[in-house]
C-alpha positions as CSV (number, residue, x, y, z in Angstrom):
1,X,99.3,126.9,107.5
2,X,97.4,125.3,104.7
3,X,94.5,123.8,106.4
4,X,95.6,120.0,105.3
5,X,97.4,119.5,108.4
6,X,94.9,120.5,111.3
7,X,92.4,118.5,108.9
8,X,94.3,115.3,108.8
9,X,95.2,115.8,112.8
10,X,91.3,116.0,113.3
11,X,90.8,112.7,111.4
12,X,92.8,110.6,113.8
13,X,91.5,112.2,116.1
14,X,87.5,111.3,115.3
15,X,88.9,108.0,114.3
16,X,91.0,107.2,117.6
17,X,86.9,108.3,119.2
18,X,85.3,105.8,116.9
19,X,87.9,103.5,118.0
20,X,87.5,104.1,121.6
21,X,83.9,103.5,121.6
22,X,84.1,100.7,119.7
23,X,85.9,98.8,121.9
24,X,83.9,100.3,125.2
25,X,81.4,97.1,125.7
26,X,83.4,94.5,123.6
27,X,84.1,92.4,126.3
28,X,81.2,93.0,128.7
29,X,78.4,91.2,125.7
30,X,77.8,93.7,123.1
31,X,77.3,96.7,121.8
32,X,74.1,98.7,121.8
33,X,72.9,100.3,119.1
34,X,73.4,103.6,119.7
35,X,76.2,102.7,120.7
36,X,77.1,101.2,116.9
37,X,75.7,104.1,115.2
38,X,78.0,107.2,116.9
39,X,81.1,104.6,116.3
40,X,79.8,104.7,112.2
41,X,79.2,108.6,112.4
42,X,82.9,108.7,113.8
43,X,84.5,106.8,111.6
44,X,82.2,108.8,108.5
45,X,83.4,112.0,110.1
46,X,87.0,111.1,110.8
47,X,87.3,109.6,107.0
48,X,85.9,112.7,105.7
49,X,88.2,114.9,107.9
50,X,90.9,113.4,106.6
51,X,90.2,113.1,103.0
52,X,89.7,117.0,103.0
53,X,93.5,117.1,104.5
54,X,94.9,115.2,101.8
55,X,92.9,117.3,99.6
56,X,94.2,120.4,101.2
57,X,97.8,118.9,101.0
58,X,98.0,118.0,97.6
């Protein structure tokens, strides 16, 4: 196995997380902001991840 695959499985992985908590307070008033920052380092992390598995792929 290449790498590209595992890579790009990660990605939506990290990104279904920055998703998740996200939506955790959306309808309870609001989002802290720690809350705010580990959904941005998710979403950084999963768009990296899956950047280096097209990368891998290609």
């Amino acid at each position: 196995m290449s790498g590209g695959l595992p890579l790009l499985l990660l990605g939506g992985f990290l990104l279904g997380g920055a998703w998740s908590v996200w939506q955790l307070d959306a309808e309870s008033g609001g989002r802290t902001g720690p809350q705010v920052a580990f959904a941005v380092i998710l979403l950084v992390a999963a768009v990296l991840a899956s950047a280096a598995g097209v990368l891998r792929l290609v």
